[in-house]
C-alpha positions in Angstrom: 0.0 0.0 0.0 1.3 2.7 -0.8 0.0 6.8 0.6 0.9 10.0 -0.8 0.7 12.4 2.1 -0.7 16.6 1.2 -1.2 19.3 3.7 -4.8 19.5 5.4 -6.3 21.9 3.5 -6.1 19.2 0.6 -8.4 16.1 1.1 -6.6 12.5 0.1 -7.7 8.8 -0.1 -5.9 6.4 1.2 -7.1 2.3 0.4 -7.7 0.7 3.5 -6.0 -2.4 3.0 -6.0 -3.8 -0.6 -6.3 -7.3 -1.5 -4.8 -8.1 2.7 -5.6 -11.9 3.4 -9.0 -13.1 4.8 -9.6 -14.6 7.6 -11.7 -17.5 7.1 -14.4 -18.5 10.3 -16.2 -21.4 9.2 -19.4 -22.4 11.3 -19.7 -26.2 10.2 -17.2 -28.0 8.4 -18.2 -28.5 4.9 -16.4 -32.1 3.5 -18.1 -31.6 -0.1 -15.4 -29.1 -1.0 -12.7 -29.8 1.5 -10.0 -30.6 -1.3 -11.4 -27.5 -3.2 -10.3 -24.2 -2.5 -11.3 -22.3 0.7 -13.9 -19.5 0.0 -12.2 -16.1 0.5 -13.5 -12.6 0.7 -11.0 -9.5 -0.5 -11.5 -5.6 -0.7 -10.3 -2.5 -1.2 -12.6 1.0 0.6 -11.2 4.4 0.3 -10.9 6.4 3.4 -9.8 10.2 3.8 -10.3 13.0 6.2 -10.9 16.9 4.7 -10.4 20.4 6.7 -11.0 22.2 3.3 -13.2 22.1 0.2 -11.6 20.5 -2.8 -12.8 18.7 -6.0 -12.4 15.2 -4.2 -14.5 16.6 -1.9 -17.6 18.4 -3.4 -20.0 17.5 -0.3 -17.4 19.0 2.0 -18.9 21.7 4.2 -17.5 22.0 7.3 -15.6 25.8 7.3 -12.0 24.5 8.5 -13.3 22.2 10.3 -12.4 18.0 10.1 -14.4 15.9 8.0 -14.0 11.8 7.3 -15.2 10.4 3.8 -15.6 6.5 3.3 -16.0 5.7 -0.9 -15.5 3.4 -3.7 -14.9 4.1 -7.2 -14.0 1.6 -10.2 -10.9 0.1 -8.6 -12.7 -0.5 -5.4 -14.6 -3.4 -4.5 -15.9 -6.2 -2.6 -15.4 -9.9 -3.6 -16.0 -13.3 -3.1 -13.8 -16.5 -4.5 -14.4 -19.9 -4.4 -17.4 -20.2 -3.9 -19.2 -23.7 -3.5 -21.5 -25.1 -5.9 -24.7 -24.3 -4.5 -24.1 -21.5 -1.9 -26.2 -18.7 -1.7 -24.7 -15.2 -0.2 -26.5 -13.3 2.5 -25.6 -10.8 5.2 -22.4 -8.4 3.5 -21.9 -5.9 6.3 -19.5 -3.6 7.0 -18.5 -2.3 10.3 -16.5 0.9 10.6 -14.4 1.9 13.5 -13.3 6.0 13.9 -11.6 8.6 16.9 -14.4 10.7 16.3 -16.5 12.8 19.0 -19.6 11.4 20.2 -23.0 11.9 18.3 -21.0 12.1 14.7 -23.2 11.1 11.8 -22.8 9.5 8.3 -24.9 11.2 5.1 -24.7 9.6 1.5 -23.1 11.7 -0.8 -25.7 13.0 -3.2 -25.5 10.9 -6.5 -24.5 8.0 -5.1 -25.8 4.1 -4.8 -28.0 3.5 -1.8 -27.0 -0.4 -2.0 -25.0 -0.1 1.1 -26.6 1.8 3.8 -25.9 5.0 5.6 -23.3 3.8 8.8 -24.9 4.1 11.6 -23.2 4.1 15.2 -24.3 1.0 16.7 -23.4 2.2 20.5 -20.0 -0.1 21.0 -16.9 1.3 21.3 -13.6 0.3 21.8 -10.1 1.8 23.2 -6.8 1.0 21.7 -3.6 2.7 22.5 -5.7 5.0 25.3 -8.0 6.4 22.3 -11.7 5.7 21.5 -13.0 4.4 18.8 -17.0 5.0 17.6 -18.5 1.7 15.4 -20.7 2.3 12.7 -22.1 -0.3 10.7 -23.3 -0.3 7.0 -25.0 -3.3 5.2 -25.1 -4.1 1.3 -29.4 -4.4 0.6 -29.0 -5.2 -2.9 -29.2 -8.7 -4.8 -26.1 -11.0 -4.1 -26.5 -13.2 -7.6 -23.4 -14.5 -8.8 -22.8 -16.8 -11.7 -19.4 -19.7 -11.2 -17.6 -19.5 -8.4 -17.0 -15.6 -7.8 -19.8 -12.4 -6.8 -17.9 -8.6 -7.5 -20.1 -6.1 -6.3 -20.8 -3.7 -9.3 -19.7 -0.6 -9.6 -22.8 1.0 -9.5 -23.0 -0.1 -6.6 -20.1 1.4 -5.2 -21.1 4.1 -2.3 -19.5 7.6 -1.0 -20.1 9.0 3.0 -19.2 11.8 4.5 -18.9 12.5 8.3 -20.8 15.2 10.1 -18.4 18.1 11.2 -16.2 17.6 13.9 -15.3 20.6 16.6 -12.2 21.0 15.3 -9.7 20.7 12.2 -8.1 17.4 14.1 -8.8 13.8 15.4 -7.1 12.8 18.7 -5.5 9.7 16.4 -6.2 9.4 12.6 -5.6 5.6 13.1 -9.1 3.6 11.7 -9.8 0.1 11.2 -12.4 -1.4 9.3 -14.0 -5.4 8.8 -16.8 -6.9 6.2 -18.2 -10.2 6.9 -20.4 -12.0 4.5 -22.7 -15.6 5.2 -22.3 -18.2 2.6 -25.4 -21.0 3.3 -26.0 -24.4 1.3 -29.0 -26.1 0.3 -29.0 -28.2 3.7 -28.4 -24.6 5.8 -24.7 -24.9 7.0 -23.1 -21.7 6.6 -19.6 -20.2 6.0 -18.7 -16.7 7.7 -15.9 -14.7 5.6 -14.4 -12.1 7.4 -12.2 -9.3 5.9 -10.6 -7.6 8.7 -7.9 -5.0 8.0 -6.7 -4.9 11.2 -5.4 -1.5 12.8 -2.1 -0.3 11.1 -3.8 1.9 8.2 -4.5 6.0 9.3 -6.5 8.4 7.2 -4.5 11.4 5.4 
């Protein structure tokens, strides 16, 4: 991954963590495919922060003050490999961890799919390194049909949010971390969980 860093006034994406490798939970073992490859789930989500208007930007409204944008465009993505003849998808969720002051909000960017849904804090949070992070959770409501063994969410599906304004021009960490879990289920009703988690090393610039 690689980030190329501009002074606040400019607003800049940064991938999250492209292509990192799954983890794979599996809630029954499944010995119809168990020489076949394991299913997988990779993504890439753009993720930036904004003290200024610019063209990235054009929902940015905030006066100087700090602003976080979560997006996709054509080289971002969701995805799922391998999967097993038969499987139907369900449940593609996102759950969004940021520093950000209590009672921040999440609009859609005007324009944009309404596939996923607005993130909305779900009430947990959690402290790493002495800070505190804010979930918010977003889940895909559109069809999951696949043909094969692969489903790539579309890219007009692909969303843009934008944070409500925060007192100030900073964050107390700009460290984020991010996970989207999807439910594979077979004709008989086991199910698969895929988890892409990409962990806590990535910060927004």
């Amino acid at each position: 991954m690689s980030e190329t860093r501009s002074p606040l006034s400019r607003h800049t994406l940064t991938k999250g963590s492209a292509w990192a490798v799954p983890v794979v939970l599996a809630s029954a073992s499944i010995p119809a495919y168990a020489a076949s490859p394991k299913p997988t789930i990779t993504s890439s989500t753009q993720f930036g922060r904004a003290t200024g208007a610019s063209a990235t930007v054009p929902a940015y409204s905030c006066s100087g003050r700090l602003q976080i944008q979560i997006s996709q465009n054509s080289s971002t993505f969701v995805k799922v490999d391998n999967i097993p003849t038969g499987y139907t998808l369900s449940n593609l969720v996102a759950n969004y961890w940021f520093p950000v002051q209590s009672g921040t909000t999440f609009s859609r960017v005007s324009g944009t799919s309404t596939c996923w849904t607005v993130p909305t804090a779900t009430g947990n949070n959690t402290v790493v390194s002495g800070y505190t992070f804010r979930e918010y959770r977003s889940t895909y409501t559109c069809p999951l049909t696949y043909s094969g063994t692969s489903w790539a969410q579309p890219s007009s599906s692909n969303f843009s949010f934008i944070s409500s304004c925060q007192s100030g021009s900073t964050l107390p960490t700009y460290t984020y971390h991010y996970t989207q879990t999807i439910t594979l289920t077979s004709r008989t009703g086991s199910a698969i969980t895929l988890t892409k988690d990409n962990g806590w090393a990535n910060k927004l610039v």
